[in-house]
N, C-alpha and C positions, 0 to 999 in steps of 0.2 A: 504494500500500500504506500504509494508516494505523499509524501509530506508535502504541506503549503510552506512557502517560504516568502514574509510578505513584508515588505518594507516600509511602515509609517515613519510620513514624514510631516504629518498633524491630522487635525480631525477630519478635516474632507478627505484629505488625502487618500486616508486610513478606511473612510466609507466605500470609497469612490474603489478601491482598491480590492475591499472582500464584497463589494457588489458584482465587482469585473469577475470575482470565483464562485459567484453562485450565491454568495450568502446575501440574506434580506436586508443588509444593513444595521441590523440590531448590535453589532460589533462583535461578533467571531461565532464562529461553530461552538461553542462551549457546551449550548445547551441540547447539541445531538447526542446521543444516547451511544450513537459510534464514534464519538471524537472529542476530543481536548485542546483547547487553546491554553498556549504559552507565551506568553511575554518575554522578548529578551530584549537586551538594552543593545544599541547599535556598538559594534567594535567590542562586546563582553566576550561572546563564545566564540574561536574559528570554525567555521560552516563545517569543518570534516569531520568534527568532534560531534556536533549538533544534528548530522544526518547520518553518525554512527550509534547514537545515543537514540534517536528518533525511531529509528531501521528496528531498534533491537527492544524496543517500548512497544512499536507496532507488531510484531512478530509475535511477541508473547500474549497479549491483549488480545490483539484485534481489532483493533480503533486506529483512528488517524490520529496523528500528533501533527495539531496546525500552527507552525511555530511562527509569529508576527515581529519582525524586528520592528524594535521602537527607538524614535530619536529622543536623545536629552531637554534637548528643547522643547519647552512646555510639557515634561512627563507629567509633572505632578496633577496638572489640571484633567489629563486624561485619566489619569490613575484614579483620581477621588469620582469623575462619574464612572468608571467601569468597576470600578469597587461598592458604587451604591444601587449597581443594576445586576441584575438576576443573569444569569449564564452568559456574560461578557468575558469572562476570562477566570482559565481555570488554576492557571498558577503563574507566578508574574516576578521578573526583578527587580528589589528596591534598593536606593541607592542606601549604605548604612544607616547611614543619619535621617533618612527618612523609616525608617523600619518602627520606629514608637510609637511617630504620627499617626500612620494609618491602621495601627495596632490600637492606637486607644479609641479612633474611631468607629470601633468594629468591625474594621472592613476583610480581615486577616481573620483566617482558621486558628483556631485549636493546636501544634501539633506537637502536644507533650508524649507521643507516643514515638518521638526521635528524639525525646532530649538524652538519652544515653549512649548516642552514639558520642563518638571522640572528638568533639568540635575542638578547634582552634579554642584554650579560653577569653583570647583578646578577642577574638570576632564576636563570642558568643554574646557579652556585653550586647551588643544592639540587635540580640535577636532576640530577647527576654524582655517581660513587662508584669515587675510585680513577681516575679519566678515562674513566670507562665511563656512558654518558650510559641512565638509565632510566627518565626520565620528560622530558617537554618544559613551557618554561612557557608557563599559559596567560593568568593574567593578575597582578598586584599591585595594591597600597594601602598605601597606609600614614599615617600624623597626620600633620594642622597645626595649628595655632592657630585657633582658632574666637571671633572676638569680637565683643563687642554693641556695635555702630557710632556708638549716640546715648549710650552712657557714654565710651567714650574721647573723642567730640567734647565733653560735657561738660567731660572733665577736662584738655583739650589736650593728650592723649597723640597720639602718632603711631607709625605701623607703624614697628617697628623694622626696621632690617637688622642688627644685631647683639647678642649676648646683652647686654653693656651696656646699650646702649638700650632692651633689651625690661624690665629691672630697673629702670630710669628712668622708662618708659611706666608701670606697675605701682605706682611708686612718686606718680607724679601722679594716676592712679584712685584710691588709697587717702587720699591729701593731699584730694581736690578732690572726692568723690564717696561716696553711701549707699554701694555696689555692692560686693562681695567681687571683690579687684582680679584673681583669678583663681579657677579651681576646681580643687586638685590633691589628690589623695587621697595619703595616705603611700606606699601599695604598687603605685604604676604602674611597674610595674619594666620593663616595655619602654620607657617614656618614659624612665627613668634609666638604661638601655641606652644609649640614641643618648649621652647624655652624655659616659661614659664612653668612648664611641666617638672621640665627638671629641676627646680626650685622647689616643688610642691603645690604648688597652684594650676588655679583650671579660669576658664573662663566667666563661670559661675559657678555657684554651692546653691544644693540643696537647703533651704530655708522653712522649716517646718513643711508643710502641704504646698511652698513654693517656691520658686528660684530667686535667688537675687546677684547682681551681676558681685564679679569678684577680685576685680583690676587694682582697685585701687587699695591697696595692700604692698605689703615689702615682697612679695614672693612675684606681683604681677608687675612690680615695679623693677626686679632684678632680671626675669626675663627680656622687659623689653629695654633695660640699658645693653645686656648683651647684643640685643638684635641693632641696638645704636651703632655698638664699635663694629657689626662686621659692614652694617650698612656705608658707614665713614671710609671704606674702601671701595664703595661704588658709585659711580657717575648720575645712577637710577635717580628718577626727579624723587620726594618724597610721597606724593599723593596721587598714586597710578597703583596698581597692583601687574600680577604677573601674566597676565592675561593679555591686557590691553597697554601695549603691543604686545603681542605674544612673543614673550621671551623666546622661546625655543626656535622660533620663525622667523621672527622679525629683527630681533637683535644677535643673537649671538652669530647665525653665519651673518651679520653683515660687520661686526663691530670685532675686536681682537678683545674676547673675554678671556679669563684666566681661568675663571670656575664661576658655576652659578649652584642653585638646589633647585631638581625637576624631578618631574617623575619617567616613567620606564616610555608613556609613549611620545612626551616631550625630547627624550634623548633620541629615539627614531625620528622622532620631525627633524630634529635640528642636524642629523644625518645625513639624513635624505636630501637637505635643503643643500648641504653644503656640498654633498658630491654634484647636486642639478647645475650647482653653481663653475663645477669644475674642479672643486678642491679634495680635498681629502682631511676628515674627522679624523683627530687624536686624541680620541676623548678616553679617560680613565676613571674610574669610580671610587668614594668614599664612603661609608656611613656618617651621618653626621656627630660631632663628637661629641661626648659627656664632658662635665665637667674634672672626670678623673678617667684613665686608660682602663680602670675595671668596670666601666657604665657607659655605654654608648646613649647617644644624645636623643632625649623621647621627640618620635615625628607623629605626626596624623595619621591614622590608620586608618585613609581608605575602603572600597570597596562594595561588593554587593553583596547580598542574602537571597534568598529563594523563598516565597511564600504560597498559601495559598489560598484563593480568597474566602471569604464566609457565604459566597454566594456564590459559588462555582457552580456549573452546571452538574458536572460530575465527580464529587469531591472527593468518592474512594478513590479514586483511578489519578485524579489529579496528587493525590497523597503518594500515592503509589509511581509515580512519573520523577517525585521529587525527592522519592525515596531512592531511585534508581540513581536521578542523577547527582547524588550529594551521597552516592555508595564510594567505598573505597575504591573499585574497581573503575568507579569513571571517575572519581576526584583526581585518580592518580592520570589518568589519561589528560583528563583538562588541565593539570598541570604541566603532562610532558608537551600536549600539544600545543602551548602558550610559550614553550623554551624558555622553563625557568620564568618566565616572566611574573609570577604573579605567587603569591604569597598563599602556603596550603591551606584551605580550611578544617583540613581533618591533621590531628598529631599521629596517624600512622599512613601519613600519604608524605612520600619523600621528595623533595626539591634539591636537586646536584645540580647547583647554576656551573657554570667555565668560570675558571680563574679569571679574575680580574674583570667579570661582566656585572653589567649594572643588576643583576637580578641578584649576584651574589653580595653585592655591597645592602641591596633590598632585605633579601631576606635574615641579612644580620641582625637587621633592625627592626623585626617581626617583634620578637619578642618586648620590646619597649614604647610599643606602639599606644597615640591617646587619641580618642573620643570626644569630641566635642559634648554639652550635655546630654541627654538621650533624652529629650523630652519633643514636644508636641510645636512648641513654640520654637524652637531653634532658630526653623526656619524664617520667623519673625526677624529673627535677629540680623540672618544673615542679610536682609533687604537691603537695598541701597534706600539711603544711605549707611553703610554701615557701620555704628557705632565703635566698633571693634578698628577698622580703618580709619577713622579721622581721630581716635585717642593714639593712633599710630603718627597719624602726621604730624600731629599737633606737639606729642613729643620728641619727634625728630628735627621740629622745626622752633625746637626750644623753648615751647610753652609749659608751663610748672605742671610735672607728672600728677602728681597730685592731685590739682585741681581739676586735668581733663577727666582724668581715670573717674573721680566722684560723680562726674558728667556722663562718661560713659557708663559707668555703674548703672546710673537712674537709670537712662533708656533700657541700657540691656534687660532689667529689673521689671521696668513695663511692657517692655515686646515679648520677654519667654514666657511671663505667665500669659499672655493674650493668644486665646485658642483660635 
């Protein structure tokens, strides 16, 4: 039985699309008695994984597995009506940080009947609510240090293993070489996460039945002087983030960087860009470093879960689809087939990155991985404007920590409890 493979690219799109396959437009086959819609997020799975996975879901069953690629762009708005309608979708990926939202909306199944399999414990954080598990992980990522191999040899820098040292390295680039000794935009507020992390602080605390923001403190204020001194090594304006221009595309093949922090598919962009250009990448990898060589430096953990909905049309078989594909036998496969790229969900699925490749700098740093809050409201937070970014600017641009952070406090404090 051949699989659907269908590509949304928003809501008409996505109609206009399974109209062209026969279905009514109610959005997916879910609620055929012979088949199962699946949601996957564009560039998650490689297709050979997904119709080896599909092939062998079909075979045993006897149903179709109608699998719908989805774009990033606008998921959430699609997510919350296919989640409040009836056999729209039988099992679906969320991105981590969205996995509580729609957990506490009731949009997410039950499915405490896998919580004893051997989840990753850092993943499993955002797949739990209240110790009620509703969604499984299926994989992570998260930054390292990305750097150009013939400028540090250059300037006799060396990989550091502690933040010290990497301020030393950075400081020999900028002594001994053309090169901007890093690339860091004012507003990577996930990068000045991990910071703070390793201080002992989070973005916000738990405050009886609610959140309140948690910056303005000595642990959010030692973070972000960190993230001051490596920023004072880069040209980045202060109130841009890493996106806009896209680091990995727009700056680095065009500009003589030293080092920046990206993730696994930004290090291929900036690859790609630079051979299209004619040149040739000498990119080398780091974890980013702790404040001592026995602790590597806490980054953002990334990634997606597998859930499935409270309204599926077929919800044994969808259970059973996600049983399959979050079994050791395909975790281990969707690991090999991403090369290393991506961080296991299960602790008895192995990951043997290549010496010296970004996957093995990645998965160093598995284990020290943080979470933003895991609440409903996050996403409140994250809005532009975002509070977290302009107490970023504002202390880069030398306005009294203190005072912003109390600023950003408040809002933070008003947007995550707002449902």
């Amino acid at each position: 039985m051949k699989r659907k493979l269908i590509a949304a690219v928003g809501v008409t799109a996505l109609t206009a699309a399974l109209a062209a396959c026969g279905d009514d437009g109610s959005g997916g086959d879910g609620g055929d008695a012979d088949s199962i819609t699946v949601w996957l997020m564009d560039g998650s799975a490689p297709e050979p994984w997904v119709d080896e996975l599909t092939a062998a879901f079909e075979e045993e069953h006897d149903v179709q597995v109608n699998v719908e690629i989805q774009q990033w762009d606008g998921i959430q708005d699609r997510l919350t009506t296919a989640l409040s309608e009836d056999g729209t979708v039988d099992v679906l990926e969320l991105g981590n940080t969205q996995t509580v939202g729609y957990a506490n909306t009731g949009g997410l199944a039950d499915l405490s009947d896998l919580a004893d399999e051997p989840w990753s414990e850092n993943m499993l954080a955002s797949a739990e609510v209240d110790g009620t598990l509703y969604a499984v992980p299926w994989y992570g990522a998260n930054r390292v240090v990305i750097y150009d191999q013939s400028v540090w040899a250059d300037a006799g820098a060396e990989v550091p293993t502690t933040r010290d040292e990497w301020v030393e390295a950075l400081e020999l680039i900028d002594e001994n070489t053309e090169a901007q000794p890093i690339y860091l935009p004012g507003q990577s507020y996930y990068v000045m996460g991990g910071f703070v992390a390793d201080e002992g602080g989070a973005f916000a605390v738990e405050d009886g039945e609610e959140w309140a923001g948690s910056l303005a403190t000595p642990e959010g204020e030692a973070g972000m002087e960190f993230y001051r001194t490596l920023q004072s090594f880069s040209e980045a304006p202060a109130d841009i983030d890493e996106a806009e221009p896209q680091q990995s595309v727009d700056i680095v093949p065009n500009q003589e960087i030293g080092s920046w922090i990206g993730l696994g598919w930004e290090a291929a962009g900036a690859i790609a860009a630079i051979e299209e250009a004619g040149g040739e990448a000498d990119f080398g990898y780091f974890p980013v470093p702790g404040k001592t060589a026995d602790q590597l430096g806490n980054v953002f953990l990334g990634g997606s879960n597998l859930a499935v909905s409270e309204r599926a049309g077929n919800p044994d078989l969808a259970m059973e689809f996600l049983r399959l594909a979050t079994s050791q036998e395909y975790a281990q496969k969707f690991v090999d087939a991403n090369g290393d790229g991506v961080v296991p969900n299960r602790t008895d699925v192995t990951a043997e990155p290549e010496p010296g490749s970004f996957a093995e700098a990645m998965v160093a740093s598995a284990d020290v991985g943080f979470l933003p809050p895991l609440t409903t409201g996050w996403a409140n937070v994250e809005t532009e404007p975002n509070p977290i970014k302009e107490l970023m600017t504002k202390a880069l641009n030398g306005d009294d920590y203190q005072t912003a952070a109390e600023e950003a406090d408040a809002e933070i404090t008003t947007r995550i409890n707002r449902e």
